[in-house]
C-alpha positions in Angstrom: -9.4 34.0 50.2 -9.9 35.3 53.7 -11.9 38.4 54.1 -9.2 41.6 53.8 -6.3 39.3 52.5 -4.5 40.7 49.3 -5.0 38.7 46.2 -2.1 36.2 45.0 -0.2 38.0 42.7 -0.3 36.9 39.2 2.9 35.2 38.4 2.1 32.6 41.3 -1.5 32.5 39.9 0.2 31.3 36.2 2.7 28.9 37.6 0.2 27.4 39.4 -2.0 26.4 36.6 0.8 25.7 34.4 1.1 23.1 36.9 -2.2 21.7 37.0 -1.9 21.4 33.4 1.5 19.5 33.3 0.2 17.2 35.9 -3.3 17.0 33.9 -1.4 16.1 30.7 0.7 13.7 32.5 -1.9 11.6 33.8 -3.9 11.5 30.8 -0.6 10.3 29.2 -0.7 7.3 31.4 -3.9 6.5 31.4 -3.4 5.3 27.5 -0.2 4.3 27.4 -0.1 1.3 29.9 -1.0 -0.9 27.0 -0.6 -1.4 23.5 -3.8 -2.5 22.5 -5.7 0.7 24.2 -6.1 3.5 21.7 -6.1 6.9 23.3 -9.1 10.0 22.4 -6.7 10.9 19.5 -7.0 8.1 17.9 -2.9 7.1 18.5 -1.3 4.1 20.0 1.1 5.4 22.5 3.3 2.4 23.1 3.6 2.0 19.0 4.5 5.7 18.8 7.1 5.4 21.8 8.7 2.2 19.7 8.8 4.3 17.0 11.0 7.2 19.2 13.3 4.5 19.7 14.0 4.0 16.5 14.7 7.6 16.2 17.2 7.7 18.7 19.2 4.9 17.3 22.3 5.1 15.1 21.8 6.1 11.7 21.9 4.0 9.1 20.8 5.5 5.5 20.3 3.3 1.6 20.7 4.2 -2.1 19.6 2.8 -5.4 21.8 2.6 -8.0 21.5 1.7 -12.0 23.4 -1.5 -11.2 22.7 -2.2 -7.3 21.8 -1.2 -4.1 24.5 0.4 -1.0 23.5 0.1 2.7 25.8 2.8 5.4 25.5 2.5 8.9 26.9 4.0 12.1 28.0 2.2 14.7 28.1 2.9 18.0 30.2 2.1 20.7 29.0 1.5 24.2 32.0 2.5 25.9 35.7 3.6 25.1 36.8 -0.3 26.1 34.2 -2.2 24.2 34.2 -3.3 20.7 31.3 -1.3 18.1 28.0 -3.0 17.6 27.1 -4.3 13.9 24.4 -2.5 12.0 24.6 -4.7 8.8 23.7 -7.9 8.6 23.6 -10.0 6.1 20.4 -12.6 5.0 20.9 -14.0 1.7 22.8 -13.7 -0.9 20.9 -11.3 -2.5 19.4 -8.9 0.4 21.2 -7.3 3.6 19.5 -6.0 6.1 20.8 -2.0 8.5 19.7 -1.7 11.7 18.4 1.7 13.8 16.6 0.8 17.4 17.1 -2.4 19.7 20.1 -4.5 18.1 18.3 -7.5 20.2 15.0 -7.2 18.6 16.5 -6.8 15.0 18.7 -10.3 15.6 15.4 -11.9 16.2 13.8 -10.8 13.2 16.9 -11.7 11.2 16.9 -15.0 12.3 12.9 -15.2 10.9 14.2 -13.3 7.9 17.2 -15.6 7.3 15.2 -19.3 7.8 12.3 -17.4 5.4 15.2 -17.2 2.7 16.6 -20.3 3.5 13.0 -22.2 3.3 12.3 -20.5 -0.3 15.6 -22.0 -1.7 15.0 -25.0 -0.6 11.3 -25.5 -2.4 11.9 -23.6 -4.9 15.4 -23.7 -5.5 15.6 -19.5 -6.0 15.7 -16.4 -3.7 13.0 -15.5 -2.3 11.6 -12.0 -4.1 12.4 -9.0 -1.6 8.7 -7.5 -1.3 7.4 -10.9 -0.2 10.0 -11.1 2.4 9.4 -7.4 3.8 5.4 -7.7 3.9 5.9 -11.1 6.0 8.3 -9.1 8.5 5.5 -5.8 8.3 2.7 -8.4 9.5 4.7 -9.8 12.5 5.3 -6.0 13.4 1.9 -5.3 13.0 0.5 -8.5 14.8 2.2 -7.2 18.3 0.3 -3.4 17.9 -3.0 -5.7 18.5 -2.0 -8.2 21.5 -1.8 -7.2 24.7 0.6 -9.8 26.1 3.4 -8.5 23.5 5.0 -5.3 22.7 6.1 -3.5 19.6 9.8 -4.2 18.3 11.5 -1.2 18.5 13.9 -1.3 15.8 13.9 -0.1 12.3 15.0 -1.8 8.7 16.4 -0.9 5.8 16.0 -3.9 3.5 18.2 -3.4 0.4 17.9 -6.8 -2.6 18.1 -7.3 -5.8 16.3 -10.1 -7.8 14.1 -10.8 -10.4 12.8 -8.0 -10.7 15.5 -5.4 -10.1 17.1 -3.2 -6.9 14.7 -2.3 -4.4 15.2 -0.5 -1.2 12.5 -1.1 1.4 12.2 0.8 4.7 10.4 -0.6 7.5 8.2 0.5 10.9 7.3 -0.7 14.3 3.7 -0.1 13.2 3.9 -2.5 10.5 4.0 0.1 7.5 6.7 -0.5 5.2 7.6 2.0 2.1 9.9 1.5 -0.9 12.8 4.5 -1.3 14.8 5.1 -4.2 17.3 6.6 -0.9 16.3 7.0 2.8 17.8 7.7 5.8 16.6 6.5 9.8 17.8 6.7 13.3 19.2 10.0 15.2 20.8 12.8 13.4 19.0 11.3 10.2 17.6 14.7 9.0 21.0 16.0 8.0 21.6 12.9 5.6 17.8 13.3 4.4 18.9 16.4 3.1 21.9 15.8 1.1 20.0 12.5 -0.3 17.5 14.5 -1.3 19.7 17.1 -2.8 21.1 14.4 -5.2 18.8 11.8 -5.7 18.5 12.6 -9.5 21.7 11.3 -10.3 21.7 7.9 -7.9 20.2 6.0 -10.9 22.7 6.6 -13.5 25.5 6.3 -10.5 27.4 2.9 -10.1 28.1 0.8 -7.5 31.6 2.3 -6.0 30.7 5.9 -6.8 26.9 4.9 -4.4 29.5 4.4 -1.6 30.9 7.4 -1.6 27.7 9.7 -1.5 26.5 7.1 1.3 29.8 8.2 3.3 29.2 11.8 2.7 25.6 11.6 3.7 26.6 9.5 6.9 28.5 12.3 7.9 26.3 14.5 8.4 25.2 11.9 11.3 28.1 12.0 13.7 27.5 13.6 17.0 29.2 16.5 18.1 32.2 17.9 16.5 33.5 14.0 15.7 34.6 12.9 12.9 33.6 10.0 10.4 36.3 7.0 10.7 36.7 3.9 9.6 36.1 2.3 12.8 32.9 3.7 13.0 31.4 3.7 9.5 30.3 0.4 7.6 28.6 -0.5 4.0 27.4 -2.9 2.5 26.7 -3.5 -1.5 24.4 -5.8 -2.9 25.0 -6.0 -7.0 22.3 -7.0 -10.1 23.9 -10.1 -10.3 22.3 -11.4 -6.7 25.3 -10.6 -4.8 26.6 -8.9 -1.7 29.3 -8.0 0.3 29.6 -6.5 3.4 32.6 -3.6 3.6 33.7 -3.0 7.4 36.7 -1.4 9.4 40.0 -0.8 7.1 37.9 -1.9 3.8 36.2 1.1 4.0 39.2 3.7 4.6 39.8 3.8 0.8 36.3 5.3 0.3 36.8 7.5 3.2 40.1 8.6 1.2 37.8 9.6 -1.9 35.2 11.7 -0.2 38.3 13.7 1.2 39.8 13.8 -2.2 36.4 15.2 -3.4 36.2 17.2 -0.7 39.2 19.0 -0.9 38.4 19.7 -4.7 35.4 21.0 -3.8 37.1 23.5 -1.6 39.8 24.4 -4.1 37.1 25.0 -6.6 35.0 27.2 -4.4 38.3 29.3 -4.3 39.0 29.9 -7.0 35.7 30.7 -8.3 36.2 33.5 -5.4 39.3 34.5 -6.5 38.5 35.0 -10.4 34.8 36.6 -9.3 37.2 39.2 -7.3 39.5 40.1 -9.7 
């Protein structure tokens, strides 16, 4: 300061190192971020932690377990009001089917490595190939790009639903190459508020069959649709995959029936609250 000049006042003081402090943060950001393999002071990979966000902000897509099989929902999205939605089921064996939340392009890519996996297995062994072999061989090639520098992470997010020898499994997996088994999960954006009715009835998924597994994925998907939307049939898909080895993918006005069920339940659910009002008033 010059000799007799009055002091900057304090607000201007604050904003100013505010501001050296964003930029600070900034460029420490990018000094550790440029490259997969480089592992910032925190011990974090940024670019894995960034493909992970992208998985976040994808559509949701949510699976249950059942006592007799396993049911994938999915949102899709639509790019634009004149373009047709984008599938978030797809289909690898018989036996296993695969929901999608990140890059569609990146998860085609690992469904083709997924599908000629399968189709390998059956043809030396003559039987499907078990679903937690499959899911640790997809978990290695996502880990293999976090540690070469000339790749990058895939940024999308599975759900891996099967049944084989060994029963219905559910398997989640992560651009960093962890994978998890759920009995129900849910990914993508908006997942929190189907989190939270899975978790409210996950007790009663095992003893629940197949059809009834479709309707609690519907009324979790729900929860998922942006802004004051509603669930349609255009937008919602599921997919079962039975004990017996089987699946079936359940798409556009195949799914309007179950949509009809949650808002019979729904309504009932209503009428019930009602009257419990009504008789608690009189």
């Amino acid at each position: 300061l010059l000799r007799g000049a009055a002091p900057p006042p304090p607000q201007r003081t604050a904003r100013r190192r505010r501001r050296a402090a964003q930029q600070t943060t900034t460029m420490f950001r990018s000094q550790y971020d440029t490259d997969v393999t480089v592992w910032s002071p925190q011990g974090r990979l940024l670019q894995v932690e960034y493909a992970m966000e992208a998985v976040k902000q994808g559509s949701a897509c949510l699976g249950l377990v059942g006592k007799d099989g396993v049911v994938l929902a999915a949102l899709k999205r639509q790019p634009n009001e004149l373009s047709g939605h984008q599938k978030k089921l797809l289909k690898i064996d018989d036996h296993l089917v695969i929901a999608v939340a990140g890059l569609n392009a990146d998860a085609r890519t690992l469904a083709k490595v997924m599908r000629t996996e399968c189709l390998n297995h059956r043809y030396v062994y003559g039987a499907p190939l078990q679903g937690a072999r499959l899911v640790q061989d997809i978990a290695d090639k996502y880990q293999r790009c976090t540690q070469t520098y000339v790749r990058r992470p895939y940024g999308v997010g599975l759900l891996v639903a099967c049944c084989d020898a060994t029963g219905p499994h559910l398997y989640e997996t992560c651009p960093s190459g962890n994978f998890s088994e759920f009995v129900a999960v849910a990914i993508g954006a908006r997942a929190q508020s189907a989190k939270t009715y899975l978790e409210k009835h996950h007790k009663t998924f095992k003893d629940t069959p197949v059809e009834e597994l479709c309707t609690h994925a519907l009324q979790a998907l729900a929860g998922c649709v942006a802004g004051d939307k509603e669930l349609d049939a255009a937008a919602a898909s599921l997919a079962v995959v039975t004990a017996d080895g089987q699946s079936r993918l359940i798409e556009d006005a195949e799914v309007q029936k179950y949509l009809d069920l949650v808002e019979v339940e729904k309504t009932a659910a209503q009428t019930e609250g009602m009257e419990l009002e009504g008789g608690a008033s009189a």
